[in-house]
N, C-alpha and C positions, 0 to 999 in steps of 0.2 A: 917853224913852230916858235911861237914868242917863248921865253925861259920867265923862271916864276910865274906863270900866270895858273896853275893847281896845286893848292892844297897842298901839304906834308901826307902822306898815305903813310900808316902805322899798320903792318899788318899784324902785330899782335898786340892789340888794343884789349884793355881787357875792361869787360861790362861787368856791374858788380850790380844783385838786387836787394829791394828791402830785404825779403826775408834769406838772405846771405848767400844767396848761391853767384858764384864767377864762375865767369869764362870767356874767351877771348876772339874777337873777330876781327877783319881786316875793316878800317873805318881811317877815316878824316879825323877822327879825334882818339886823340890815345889814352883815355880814362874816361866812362860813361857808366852814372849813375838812374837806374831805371826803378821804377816801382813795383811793377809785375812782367815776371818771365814764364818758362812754361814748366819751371818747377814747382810753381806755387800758383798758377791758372786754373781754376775750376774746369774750364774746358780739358786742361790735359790731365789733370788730377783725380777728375771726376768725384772730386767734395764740393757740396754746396756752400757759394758765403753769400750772405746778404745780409748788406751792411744797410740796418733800417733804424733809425733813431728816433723815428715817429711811432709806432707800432703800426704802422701801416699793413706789412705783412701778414702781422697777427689778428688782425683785424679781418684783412680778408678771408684768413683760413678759417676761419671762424665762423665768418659767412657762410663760405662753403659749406664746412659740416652742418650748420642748421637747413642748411638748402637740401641737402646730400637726404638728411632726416627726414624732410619734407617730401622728399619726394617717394623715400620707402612707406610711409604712411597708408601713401595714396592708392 
């Protein structure tokens, strides 16, 4: 087996995320900065975000409800 030829392996590397939560895994790199983990994941958190700067969103639900209206009319 050639020598040098992998990587440094750090098994306790520690991952830091935006909204502050660390913790630490075995990686190739020994300080790793991420933007969503699964402390602040809508999937695991079960809060909705939706980041909409158009009113895009609002817009639709909006639709909806006039549709929703229309349709109990009938």
């Amino acid at each position: 087996m050639k020598k040098d030829l992998h990587p440094k392996y750090y098994h306790n590397a520690t991952i830091k995320c935006a909204c502050g939560n660390t913790f630490t895994v075995g990686s190739t790199k020994e300080f790793i900065e991420i933007e969503i983990c699964s402390a602040c994941h809508p999937f695991y958190t079960g809060k909705e975000k939706i980041v909409d700067t158009l009113g895009r969103v609002q817009k639709f639900r909006e639709r909806l409800e006039k549709a929703k209206k229309r349709s109990k009319k009938k």
